[in-house]
C-alpha positions in Angstrom: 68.6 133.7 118.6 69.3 136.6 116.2 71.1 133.9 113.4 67.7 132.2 113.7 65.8 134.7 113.2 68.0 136.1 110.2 68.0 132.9 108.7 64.3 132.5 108.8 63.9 136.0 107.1 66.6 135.3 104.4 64.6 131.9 103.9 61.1 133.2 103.8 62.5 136.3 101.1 64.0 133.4 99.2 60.8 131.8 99.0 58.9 134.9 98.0 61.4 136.2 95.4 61.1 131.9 93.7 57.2 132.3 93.9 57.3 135.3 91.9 60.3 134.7 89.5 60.6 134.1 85.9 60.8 130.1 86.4 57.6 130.0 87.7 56.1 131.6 84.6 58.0 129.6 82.6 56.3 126.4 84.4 53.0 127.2 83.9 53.3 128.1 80.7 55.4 125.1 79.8 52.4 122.8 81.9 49.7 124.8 79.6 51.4 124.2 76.3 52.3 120.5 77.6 48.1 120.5 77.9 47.3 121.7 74.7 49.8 119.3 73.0 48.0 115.9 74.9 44.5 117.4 74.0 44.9 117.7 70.6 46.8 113.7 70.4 43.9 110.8 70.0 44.3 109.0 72.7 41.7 107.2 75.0 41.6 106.2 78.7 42.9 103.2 80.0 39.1 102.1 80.9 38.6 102.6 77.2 41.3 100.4 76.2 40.6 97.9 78.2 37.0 97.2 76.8 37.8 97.7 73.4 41.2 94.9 74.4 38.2 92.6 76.0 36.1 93.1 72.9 39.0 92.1 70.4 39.7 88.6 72.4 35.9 87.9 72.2 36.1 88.7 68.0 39.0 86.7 68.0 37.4 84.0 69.5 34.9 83.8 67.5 36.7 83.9 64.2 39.0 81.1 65.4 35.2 79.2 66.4 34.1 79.9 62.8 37.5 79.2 61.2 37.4 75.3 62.7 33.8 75.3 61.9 34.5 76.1 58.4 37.6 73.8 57.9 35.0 71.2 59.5 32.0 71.7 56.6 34.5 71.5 54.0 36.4 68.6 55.6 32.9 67.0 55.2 31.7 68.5 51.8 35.3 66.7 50.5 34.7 62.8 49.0 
């Protein structure tokens, strides 16, 4: 019972002396700089890229609508 016990202790001081150690600082402030970095980038959400992908095939669309209607009139405007 006592090997246990002295493991448990040696584990739980392990634990304490990592929660409070240099490498913990070192990940927060690595995960804070890490944030600043992405905030200052331009990017959008997903959702946003998504519509504006959505609204580009509908433009295209169009302009390949108005491209044959085009080539059509001056198919017809030709003698």
């Amino acid at each position: 019972m006592l090997p246990q016990k002295l493991a448990q202790e040696v584990a739980g001081k392990v634990a304490e002396t990592l929660a409070v150690s240099p490498a913990r600082d070192l990940e927060k402030n690595l995960k804070a700089s890490l944030a600043v970095w992405l905030s200052r980038l331009d990017l959008v959400t997903r959702e946003e890229f998504d519509v504006q992908t959505e609204v580009l095939a509908r433009t295209r669309d169009k302009l390949q609508a108005l491209e044959a209607r085009v080539a059509e009139l001056e198919a017809q405007r030709t003698p």
